[in-house]
N, C-alpha and C positions, 0 to 999 in steps of 0.2 A: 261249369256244370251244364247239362245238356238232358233234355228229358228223350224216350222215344219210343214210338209207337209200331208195332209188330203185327203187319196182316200176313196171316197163314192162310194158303190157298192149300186147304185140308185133303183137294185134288192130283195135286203136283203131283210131277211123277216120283221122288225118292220118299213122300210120306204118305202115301195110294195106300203100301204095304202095310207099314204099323203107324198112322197119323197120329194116334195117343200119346206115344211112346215121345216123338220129335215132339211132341206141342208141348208137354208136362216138360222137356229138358228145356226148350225156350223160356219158358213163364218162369221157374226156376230161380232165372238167371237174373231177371226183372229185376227193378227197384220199384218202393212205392210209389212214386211220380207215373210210373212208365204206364201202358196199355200195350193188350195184346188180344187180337182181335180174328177166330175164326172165319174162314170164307167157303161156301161153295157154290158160288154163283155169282150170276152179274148186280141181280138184285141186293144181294149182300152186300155186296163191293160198294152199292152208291150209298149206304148206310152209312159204314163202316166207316169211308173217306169225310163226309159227312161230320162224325164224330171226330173224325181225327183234328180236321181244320178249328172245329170248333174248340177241339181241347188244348189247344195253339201249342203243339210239342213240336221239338226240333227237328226230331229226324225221324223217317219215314222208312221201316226196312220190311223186305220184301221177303217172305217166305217160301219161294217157289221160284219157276225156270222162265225163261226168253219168255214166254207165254202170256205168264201173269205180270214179269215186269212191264209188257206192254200194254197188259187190260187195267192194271193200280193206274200207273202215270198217265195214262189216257184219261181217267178219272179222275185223279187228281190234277190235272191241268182242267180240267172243264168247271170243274169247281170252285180252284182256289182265283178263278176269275181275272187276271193281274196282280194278286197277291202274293207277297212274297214266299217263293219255294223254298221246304225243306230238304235239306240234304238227305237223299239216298241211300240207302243201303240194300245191295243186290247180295242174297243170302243164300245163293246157289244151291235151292233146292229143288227141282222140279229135274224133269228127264233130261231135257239140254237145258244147259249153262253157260251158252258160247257166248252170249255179250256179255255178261260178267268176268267172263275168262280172258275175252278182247281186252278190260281195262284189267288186267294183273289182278283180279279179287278170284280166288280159291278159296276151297273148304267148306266142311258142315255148318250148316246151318250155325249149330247151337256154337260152336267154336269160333265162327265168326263174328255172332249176337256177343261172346264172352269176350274176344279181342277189342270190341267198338267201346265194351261199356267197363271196360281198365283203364281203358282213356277219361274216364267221365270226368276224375279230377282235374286235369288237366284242362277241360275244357276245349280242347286243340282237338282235331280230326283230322288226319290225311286228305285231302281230295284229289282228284282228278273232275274237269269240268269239262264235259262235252253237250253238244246240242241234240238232240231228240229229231227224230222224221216228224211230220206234221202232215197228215193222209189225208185229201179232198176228195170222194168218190161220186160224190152228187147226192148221196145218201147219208154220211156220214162225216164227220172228219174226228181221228182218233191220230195216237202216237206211237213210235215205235224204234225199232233200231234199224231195222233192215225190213226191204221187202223188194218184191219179182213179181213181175208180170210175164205174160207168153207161155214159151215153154217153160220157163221156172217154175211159173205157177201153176202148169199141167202136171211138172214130176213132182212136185208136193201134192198134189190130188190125186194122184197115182199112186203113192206111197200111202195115202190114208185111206185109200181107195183098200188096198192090202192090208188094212186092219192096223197099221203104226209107223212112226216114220220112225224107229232104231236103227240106230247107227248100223246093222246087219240088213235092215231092208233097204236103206237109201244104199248102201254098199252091191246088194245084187240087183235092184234098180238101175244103179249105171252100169252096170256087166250087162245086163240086158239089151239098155238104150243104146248102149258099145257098140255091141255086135250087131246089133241090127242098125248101124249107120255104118259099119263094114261094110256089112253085105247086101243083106233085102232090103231093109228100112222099111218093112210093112208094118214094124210095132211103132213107129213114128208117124205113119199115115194119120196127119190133122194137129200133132205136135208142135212143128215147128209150122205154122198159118202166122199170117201177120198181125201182132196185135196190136198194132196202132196206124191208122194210115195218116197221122201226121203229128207231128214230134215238137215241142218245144223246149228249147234249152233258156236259163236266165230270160225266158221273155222272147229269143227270135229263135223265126223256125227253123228248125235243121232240114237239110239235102240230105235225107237217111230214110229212104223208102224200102216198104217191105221190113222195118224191123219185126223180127219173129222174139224180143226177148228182152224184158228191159229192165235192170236190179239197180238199186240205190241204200247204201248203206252208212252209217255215222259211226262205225265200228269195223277197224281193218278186220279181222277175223270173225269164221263162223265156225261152223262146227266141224270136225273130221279135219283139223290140221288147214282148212279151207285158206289163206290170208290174200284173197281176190282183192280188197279194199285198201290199199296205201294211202290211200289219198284222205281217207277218213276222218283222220284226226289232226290232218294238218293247218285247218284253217276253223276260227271259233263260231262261225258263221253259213259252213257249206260243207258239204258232203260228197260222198264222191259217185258218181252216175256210171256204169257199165249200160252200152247197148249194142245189139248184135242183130243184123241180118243174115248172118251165115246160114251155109248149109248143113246138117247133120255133122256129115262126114266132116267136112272143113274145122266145123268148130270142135269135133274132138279130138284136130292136129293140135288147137289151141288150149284145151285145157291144162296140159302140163305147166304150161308159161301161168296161165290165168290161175291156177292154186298158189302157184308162191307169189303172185304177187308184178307177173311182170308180163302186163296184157301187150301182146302183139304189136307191131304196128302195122294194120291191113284196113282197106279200104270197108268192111264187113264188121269191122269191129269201132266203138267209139268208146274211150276210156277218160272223164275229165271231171271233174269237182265244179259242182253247181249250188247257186241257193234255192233255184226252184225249178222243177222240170213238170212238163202236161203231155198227158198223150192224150190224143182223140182218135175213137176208133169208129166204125159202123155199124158196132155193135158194144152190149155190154162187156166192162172189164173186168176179168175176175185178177185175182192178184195176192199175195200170201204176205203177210205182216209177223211178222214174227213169231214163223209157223203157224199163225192163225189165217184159214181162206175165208175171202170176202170176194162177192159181188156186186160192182155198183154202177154206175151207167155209163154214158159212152165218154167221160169225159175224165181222165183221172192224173190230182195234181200232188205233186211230192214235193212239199218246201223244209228249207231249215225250220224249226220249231224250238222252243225255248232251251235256254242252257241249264243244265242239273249239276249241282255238286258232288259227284259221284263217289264213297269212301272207300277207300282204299285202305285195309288193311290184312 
């Protein structure tokens, strides 16, 4: 038997529309042991987690998208101090669901909540164990699946910049960014700048100047069919590092290859699984965490970060 505790981000994007509705069929489903805990904020969240550690339950499921699973486990790694983690459960609710979707977990929310907890007598849960990003900004250090600096993190700013990042905007987004590294390339003027003027891989420094672009992921796939990341889940302790000094133009010879999965081999491109990467720049770096943007100072570090029992069912 298995107890487990249920935070709803009341925010998320698939319960924005009727949030009563989704939380009354969660609670429902509860047994008396369990808890289930609204959120709409950060201040909530350190409450909540708070409660949860203290209430010493099993498992830890998330009520919302990429977003909040990255703002819970950030929290609940800062918290539970070295203590041992509860297993997971990503409840694919919120607008994207792409790193839930990465490790084979589909479906509603409440359908998932009801799959996990048919198992209870059994005691037994499916896992998948993968490692978390561990984010150093000089401001911060929080956790995550995936995040982009440079230009990545200029077209996620650009995209919200347009009032949402739906899958219909980041779609005519790059039709935009397209044609204009066809042709003019005046909507990319200050796009692709370099953000970092010195690079560290595992500890030495790389020969890779002017990179304009730099992503790291713990999860092959992202969203929109994307699966850039092979390297992701191959090793229990390291992640796989994308980075690019390309030009516009050049790099959207290379995106065909880099969606499925099978990046280039070009002097502009570096494709390799690390445990810990640093950039330093001459100015502050902004950078997107799990569709959330962040700015922090000129110095920004991306290590393996602890391993989660991720369930799978």
């Amino acid at each position: 038997m298995f107890s487990i505790g249920v935070v709803v981000n009341s925010r998320a994007g698939r319960k924005r529309l009727r949030p009563a509705i989704w939380q009354r069929r969660l609670e429902r489903k509860l047994g008396a042991g369990d808890r289930l805990w609204r959120t709409t904020s950060t201040g909530d969240l350190r409450a909540v987690i708070a409660e949860f550690l203290s209430a010493g339950l099993d498992v830890l499921a998330i009520a919302g998208g990429d977003g909040s699973n990255h703002l819970v486990l950030s929290e609940l790694i800062r918290q539970a101090e070295g203590r041992k983690l509860p297993a997971v459960a990503m409840q694919c609710g919120g607008t994207h669901n792409a790193h839930a979707a990465s490790l084979g977990i589909r479906g509603r929310p409440d359908v998932l909540l009801e799959r996990i907890l048919k198992l209870r007598s059994t005691g037994r849960l499916p896992v998948t164990r993968r490692i978390v990003l561990r984010v150093q900004d000089g401001k911060r250090t929080h956790h995550g699946f995936s995040m982009a600096a440079g230009f990545m993190y200029r077209f996620y700013e650009a995209l919200l910049g347009r009032g949402s990042d739906s899958t219909l905007k980041v779609a005519t987004t790059l039709a935009r960014w397209a044609g204009s590294a066809l042709f003019d390339g005046t909507t990319l003027d200050g796009v692709f700048c370099p953000c970092a003027e010195r690079l560290w891989l595992d500890g030495e420094r790389i020969d890779f100047e002017g990179v304009n672009g730099v992503a790291c992921s713990a999860v092959e796939r992202l969203g929109m069919g994307v699966r850039a990341f092979p390297l992701a889940g191959r090793y229990a302790d390291r992640f796989h590092v994308i980075a690019t000094r390309a030009t516009p133009r050049k790099l959207l010879q290379m995106v065909p290859s880099l969606w499925i999965g099978r990046a280039p081999r070009d002097g502009d491109l570096l494709s390799d699984t690390a445990a810990g990467i640093r950039l330093e720049h001459d100015s502050q770096i902004g950078y997107v965490l799990d569709g959330e943007l962040y700015e922090g100072s000129r110095e920004l570090s991306i290590s393996a970060g602890p391993v989660f029992s991720f369930i799978k069912v």
